[in-house]
C-alpha positions as CSV (number, residue, x, y, z in Angstrom):
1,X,164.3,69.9,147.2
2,X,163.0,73.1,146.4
3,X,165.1,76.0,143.8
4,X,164.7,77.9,146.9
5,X,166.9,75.1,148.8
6,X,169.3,74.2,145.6
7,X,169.7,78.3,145.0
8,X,171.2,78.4,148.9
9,X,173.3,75.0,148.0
10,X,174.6,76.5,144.5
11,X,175.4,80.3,146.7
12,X,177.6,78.1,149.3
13,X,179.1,76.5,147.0
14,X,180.3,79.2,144.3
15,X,181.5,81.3,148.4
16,X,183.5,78.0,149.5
17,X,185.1,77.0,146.2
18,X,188.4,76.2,146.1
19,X,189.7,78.1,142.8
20,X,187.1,79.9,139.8
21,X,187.7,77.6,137.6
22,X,186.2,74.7,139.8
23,X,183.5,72.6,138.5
24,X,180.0,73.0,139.5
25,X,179.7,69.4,141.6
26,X,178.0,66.6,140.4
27,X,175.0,66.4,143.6
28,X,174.0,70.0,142.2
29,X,174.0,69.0,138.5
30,X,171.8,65.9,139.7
31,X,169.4,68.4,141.5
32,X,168.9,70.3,138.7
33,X,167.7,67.7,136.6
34,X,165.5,66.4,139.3
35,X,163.9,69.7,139.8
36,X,163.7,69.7,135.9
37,X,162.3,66.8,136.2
38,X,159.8,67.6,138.8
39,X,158.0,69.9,136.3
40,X,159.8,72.7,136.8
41,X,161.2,74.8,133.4
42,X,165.0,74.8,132.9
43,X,164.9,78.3,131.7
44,X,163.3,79.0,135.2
45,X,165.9,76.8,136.9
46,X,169.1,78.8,134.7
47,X,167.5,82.5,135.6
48,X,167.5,81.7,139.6
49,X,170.7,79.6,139.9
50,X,173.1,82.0,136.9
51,X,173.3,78.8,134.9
52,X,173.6,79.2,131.0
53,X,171.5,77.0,128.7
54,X,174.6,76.2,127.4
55,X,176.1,74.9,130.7
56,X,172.8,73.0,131.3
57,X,173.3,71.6,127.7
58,X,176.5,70.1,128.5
59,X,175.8,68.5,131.4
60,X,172.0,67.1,129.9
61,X,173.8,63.6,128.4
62,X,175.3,63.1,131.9
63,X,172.8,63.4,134.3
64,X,169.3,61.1,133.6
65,X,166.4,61.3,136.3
66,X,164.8,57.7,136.2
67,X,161.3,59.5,137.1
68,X,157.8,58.0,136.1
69,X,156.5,59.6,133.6
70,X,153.2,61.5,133.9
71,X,150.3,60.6,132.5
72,X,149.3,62.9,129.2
73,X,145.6,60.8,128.9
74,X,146.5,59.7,125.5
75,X,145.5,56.8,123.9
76,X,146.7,55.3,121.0
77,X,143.7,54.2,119.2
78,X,146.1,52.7,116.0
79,X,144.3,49.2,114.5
80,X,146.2,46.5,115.3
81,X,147.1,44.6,112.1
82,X,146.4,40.2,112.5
């Protein structure tokens, strides 16, 4: 998904909620984190879909993308002790 695609899903949302005070559903909170995940900044993310650091803080512990992680071409070069 792009933020393009989850900033239209977070707008219809916030239109079609029932009441303010309603929580921002889980499926969004799960997109975020995957499009954090994807390499894309959360600050980024929080400017284009009005989130808060602190919301996003919050909702971090909750919410764990089980993506591979990339490659940084290190190599641990630490002598092995025998």
């Amino acid at each position: 998904m792009t933020l393009q695609q989850l900033k239209d899903k977070f707008n219809h949302w916030r239109r079609n909620k029932k009441c303010k005070s309603e929580h921002i559903p889980q499926h969004l909170w799960q997109a975020v984190f995957a499009l954090e995940a994807q390499g894309c900044s959360i600050s980024h993310i929080c400017q284009h879909l009005s989130l808060s650091g602190a919301q996003v803080a919050k909702q971090r512990p909750y919410y764990s993308i089980n993506e591979p992680k990339q490659n940084t071409g290190f190599i641990d070069i630490t002598p092995q002790m025998y």
